[in-house]
C-alpha positions in Angstrom: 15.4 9.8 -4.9 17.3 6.9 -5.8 16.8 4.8 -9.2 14.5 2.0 -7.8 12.2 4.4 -7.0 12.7 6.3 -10.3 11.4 3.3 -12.1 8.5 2.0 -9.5 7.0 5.7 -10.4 7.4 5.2 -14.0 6.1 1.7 -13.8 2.8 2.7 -11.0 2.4 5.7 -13.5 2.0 3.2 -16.6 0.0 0.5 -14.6 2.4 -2.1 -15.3 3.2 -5.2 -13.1 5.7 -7.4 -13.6 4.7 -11.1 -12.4 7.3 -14.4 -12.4 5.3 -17.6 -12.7 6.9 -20.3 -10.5 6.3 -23.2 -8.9 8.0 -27.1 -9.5 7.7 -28.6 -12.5 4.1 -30.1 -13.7 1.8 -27.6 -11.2 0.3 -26.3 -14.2 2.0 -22.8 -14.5 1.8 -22.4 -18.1 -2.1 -23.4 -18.3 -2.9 -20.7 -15.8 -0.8 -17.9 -18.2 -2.6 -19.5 -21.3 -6.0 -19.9 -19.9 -5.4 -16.0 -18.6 -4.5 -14.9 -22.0 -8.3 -17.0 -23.3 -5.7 -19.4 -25.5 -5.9 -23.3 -25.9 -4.8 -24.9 -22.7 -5.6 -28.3 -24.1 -1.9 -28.7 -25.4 0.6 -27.6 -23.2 4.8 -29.2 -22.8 7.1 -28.2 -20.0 8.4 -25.1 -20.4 12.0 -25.2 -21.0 13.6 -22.0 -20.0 11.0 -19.1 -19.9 8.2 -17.4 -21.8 6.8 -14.1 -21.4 3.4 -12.9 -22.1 1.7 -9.5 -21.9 -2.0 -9.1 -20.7 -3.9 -6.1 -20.5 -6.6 -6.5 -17.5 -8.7 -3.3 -16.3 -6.8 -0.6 -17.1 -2.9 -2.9 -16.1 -0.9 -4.7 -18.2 0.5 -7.9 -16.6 3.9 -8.8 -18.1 4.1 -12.2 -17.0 7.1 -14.5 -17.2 6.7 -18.2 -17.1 9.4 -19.9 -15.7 10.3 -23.6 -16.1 9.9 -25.6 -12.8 12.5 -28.4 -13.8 15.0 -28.9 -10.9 17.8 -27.9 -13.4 16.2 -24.5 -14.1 14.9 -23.6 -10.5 19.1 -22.6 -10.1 18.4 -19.9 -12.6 15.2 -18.2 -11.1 16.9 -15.5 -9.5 18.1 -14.4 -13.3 14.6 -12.9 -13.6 14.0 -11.5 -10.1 14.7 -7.4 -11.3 12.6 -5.4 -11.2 9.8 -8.1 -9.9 6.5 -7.0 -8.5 4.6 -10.2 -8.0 5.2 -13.8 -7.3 3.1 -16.4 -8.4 4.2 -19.5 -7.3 1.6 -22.3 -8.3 1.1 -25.6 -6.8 -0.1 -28.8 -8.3 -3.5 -29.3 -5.8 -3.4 -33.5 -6.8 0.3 -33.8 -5.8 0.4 -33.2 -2.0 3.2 -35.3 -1.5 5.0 -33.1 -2.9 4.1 -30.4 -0.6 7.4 -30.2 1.5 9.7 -30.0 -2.0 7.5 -27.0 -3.2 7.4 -25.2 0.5 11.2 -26.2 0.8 11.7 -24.4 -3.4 9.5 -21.5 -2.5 11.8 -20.6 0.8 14.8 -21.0 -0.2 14.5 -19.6 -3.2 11.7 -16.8 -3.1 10.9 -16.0 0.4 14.8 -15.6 1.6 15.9 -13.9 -1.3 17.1 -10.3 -0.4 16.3 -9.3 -4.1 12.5 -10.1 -3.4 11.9 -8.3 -0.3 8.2 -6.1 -0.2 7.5 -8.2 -3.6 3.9 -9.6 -3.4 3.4 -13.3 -3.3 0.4 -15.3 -4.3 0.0 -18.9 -3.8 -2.1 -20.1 -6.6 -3.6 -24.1 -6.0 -3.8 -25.6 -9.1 -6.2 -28.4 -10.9 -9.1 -28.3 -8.6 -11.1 -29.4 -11.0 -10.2 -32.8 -10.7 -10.7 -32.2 -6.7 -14.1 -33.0 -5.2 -15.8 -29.9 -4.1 -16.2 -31.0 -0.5 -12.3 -30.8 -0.2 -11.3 -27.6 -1.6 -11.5 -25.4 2.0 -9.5 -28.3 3.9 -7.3 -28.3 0.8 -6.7 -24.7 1.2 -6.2 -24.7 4.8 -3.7 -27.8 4.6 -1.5 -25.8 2.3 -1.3 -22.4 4.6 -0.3 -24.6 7.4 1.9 -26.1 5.6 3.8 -23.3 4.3 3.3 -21.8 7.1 3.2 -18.1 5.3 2.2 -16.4 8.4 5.6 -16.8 9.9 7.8 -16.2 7.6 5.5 -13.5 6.2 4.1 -11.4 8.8 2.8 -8.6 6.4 -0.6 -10.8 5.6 -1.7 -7.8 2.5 1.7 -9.1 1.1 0.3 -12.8 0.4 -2.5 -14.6 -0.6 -3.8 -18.1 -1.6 -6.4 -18.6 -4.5 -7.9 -21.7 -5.8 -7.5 -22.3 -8.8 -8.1 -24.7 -12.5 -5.9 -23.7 -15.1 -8.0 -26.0 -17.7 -11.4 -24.8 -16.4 -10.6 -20.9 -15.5 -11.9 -21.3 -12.3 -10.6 -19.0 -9.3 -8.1 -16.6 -12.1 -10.4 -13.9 -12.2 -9.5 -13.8 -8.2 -6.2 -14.1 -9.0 -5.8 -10.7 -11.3 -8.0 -8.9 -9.2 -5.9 -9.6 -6.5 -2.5 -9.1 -8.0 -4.1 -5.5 -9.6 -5.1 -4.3 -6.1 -2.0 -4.2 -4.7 -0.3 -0.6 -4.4 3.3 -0.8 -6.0 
């Protein structure tokens, strides 16, 4: 039994999930953590290097670290990928256009990364609130085409896209139910 396992025990025995909170700068990753943890998300700045939160949910505790998106940070991600269990990479829903940078971030820097293999990834779609209703399924779909997650992650229990507002709350109780039914 070698030392990774060791510690996945210990950690599945204590219900505790380690989850890094990325996604490019301005998708709203530090609302969703605030809004999670029931504080203000009226005033939020840019994260500038990382913050980490704990949050007890049904019976877990989610130690979640949320990582600045800023292009000179995203060289330092891998810095926090030890020990990782979940990935939550977060996408601004009003800023399509920037689409191929996010898909292009979350590759090369999550999906390829030998130090992240088996880690769960979810894909949370950020501010749909300000989106009408009517668009949120084509929304959806858009962005798993898109990122084309099927491909480059065959395993489909090892992903999943939510919809999500990090103002409103909408679409995060999905979210931690989702990241606590996994089996690490």
């Amino acid at each position: 039994m070698g030392l990774l396992t060791i510690i996945r025990n210990q950690k599945r025995k204590d219900k505790e999930i380690r989850m890094l909170v990325l996604g490019l700068d301005n998708s709203g990753k530090t609302t969703i953590v605030k809004n999670m943890l029931h504080e203000d998300v009226d005033i939020i700045s840019p994260t500038m290097g990382f913050q980490i939160q704990s949050l007890p949910y049904k019976g877990y505790t989610l130690n979640m670290w949320d990582i600045g998106g800023q292009t000179s940070l995203r060289a330092f991600w891998s810095n926090y990928f030890d020990k990782t269990d979940v990935v939550m990479w977060v996408i601004d829903g009003l800023s399509l256009e920037r689409i191929e940078e996010s898909y292009r971030e979350l590759r090369d820097k999550i999906i390829e990364q030998d130090r992240l293999v088996g880690v769960y990834l979810l894909i949370a779609i950020n501010k749909t609130d300000l989106i009408p209703e009517g668009d949120l399924k084509s929304l959806k779909e858009t962005v798993s085409r898109l990122l084309q997650l099927e491909e480059v992650i065959p395993e489909r229990d090892h992903w999943n896209i939510e919809l999500v507002s990090g103002k409103t709350g909408a679409g995060i109780g999905k979210v931690l139910d989702w990241v606590i039914s996994r089996e690490y």
